[in-house]
C-alpha beads as a LAMMPS data file, in Angstrom:
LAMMPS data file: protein, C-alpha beads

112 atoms
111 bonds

1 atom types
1 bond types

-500.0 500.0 xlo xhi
-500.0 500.0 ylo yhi
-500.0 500.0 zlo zhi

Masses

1 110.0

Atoms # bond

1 1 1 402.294 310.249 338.053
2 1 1 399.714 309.656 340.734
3 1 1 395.937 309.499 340.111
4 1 1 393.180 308.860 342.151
5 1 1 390.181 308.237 339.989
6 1 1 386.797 307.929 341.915
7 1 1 383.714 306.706 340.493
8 1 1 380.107 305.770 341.647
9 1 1 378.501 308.975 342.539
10 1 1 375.164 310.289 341.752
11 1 1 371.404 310.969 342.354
12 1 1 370.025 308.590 344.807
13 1 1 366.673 308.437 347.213
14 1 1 366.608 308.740 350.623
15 1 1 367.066 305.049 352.075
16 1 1 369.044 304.361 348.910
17 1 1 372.890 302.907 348.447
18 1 1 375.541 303.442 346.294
19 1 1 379.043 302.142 346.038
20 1 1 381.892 304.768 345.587
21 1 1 385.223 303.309 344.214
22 1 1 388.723 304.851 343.905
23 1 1 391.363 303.172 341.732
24 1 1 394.898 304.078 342.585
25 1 1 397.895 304.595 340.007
26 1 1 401.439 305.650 340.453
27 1 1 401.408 304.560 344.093
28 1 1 402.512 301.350 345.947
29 1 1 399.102 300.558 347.106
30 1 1 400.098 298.917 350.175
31 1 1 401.842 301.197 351.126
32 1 1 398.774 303.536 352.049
33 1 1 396.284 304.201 354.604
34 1 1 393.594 304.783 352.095
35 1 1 390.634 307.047 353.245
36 1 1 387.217 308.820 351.895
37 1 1 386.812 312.628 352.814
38 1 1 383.238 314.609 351.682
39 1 1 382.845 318.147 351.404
40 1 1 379.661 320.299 351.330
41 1 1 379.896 323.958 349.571
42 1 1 381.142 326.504 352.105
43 1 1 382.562 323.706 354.416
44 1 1 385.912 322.101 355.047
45 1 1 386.336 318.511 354.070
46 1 1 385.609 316.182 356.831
47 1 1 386.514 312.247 357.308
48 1 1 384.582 309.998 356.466
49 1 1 386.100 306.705 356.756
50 1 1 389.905 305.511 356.881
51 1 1 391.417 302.250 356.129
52 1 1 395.236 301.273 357.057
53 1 1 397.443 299.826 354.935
54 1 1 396.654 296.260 356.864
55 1 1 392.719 296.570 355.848
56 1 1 391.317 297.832 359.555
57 1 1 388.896 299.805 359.213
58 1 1 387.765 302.988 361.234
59 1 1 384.283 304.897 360.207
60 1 1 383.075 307.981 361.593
61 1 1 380.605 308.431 364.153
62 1 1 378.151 310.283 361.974
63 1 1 378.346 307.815 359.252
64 1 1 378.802 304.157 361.158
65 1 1 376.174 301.464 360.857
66 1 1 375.171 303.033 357.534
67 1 1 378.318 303.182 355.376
68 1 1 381.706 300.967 354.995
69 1 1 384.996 301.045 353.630
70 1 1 387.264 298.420 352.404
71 1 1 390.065 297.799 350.123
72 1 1 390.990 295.219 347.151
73 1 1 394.941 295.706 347.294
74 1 1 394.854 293.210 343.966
75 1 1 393.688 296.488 342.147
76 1 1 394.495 299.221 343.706
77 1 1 391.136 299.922 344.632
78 1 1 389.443 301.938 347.391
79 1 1 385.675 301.121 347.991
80 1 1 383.186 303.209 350.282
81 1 1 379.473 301.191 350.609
82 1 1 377.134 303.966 351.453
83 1 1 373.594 302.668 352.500
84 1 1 370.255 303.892 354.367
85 1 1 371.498 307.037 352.011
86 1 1 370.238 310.547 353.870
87 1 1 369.953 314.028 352.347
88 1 1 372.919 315.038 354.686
89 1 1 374.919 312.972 353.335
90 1 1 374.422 314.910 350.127
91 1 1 378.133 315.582 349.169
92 1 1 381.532 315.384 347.099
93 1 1 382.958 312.687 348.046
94 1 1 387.079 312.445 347.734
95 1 1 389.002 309.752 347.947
96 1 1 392.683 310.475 349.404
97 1 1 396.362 308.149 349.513
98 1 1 398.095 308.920 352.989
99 1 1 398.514 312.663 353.505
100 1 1 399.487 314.015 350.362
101 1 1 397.379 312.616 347.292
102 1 1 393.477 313.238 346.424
103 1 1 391.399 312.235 343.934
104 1 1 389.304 314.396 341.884
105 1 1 386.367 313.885 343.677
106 1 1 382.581 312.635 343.158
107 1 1 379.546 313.937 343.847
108 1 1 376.863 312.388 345.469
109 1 1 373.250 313.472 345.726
110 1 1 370.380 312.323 348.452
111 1 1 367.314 313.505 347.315
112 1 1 363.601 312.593 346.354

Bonds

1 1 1 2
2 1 2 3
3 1 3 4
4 1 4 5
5 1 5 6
6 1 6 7
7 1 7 8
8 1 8 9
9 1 9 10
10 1 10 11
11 1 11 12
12 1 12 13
13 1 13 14
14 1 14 15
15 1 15 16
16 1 16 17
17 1 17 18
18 1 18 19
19 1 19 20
20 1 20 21
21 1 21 22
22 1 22 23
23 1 23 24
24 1 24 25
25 1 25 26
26 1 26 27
27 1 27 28
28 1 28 29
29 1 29 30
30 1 30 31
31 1 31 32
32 1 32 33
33 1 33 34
34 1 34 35
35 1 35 36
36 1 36 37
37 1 37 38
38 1 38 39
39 1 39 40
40 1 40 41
41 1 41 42
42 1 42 43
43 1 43 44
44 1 44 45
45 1 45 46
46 1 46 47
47 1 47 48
48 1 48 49
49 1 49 50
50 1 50 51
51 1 51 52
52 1 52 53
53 1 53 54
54 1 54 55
55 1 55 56
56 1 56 57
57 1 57 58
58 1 58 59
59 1 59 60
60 1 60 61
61 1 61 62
62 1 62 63
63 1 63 64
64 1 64 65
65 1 65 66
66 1 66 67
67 1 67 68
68 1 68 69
69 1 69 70
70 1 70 71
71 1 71 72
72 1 72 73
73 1 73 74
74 1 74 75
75 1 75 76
76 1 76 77
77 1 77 78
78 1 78 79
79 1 79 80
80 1 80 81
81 1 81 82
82 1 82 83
83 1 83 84
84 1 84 85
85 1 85 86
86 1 86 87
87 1 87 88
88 1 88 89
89 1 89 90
90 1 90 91
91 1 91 92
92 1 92 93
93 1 93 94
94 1 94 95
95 1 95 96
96 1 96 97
97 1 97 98
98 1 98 99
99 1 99 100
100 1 100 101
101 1 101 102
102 1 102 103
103 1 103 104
104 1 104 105
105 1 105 106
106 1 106 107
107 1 107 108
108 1 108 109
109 1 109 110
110 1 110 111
111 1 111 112
């Protein structure tokens, strides 16, 4: 069975950081593009930040300089370094394996 568990979100100040992490299970790891998606209520989920199989990394425009994403293919982890945190970026943030798996989701709040 395959499980994407995210962790890491929460209530944070403007200018703040937090880490968001997604452990993998039931999935060859390496196998995977591995990528972080955020959704606000009423909207679609947009792209955050993808990372291939091979660890390159690709961040969205709206989001570069500020956050990054990398991988620990030892455990089947996902990572997403959010910093210089902005009430826009107020979200749920969902971690996703390839095309067809998501995680569960976590939410993450930018306020003061």
């Amino acid at each position: 069975q395959v499980q994407l568990v995210e962790s890491g979100g929460g209530l944070v100040q403007p200018g703040g950081s937090l880490r968001l992490s997604c452990a993998a299970h039931g999935i060859t790891f390496t196998d995977y593009a591995m990528s972080w998606y955020r959704q606000t209520p009423g909207n679609e989920r947009e792209l955050v930040a993808i990372i291939s199989s091979r660890g390159t990394p690709t961040i969205q425009p709206s989001v570069e300089g500020r956050f990054t994403i990398s991988r620990d293919n030892a455990i089947n982890t996902v990572y997403l370094q959010m910093n210089s945190l902005e009430p826009e970026d107020t979200a749920q943030y969902f971690c996703r394996a390839g095309i067809m798996y998501w995680g569960q989701g976590t939410q993450v709040t930018v306020s003061s």
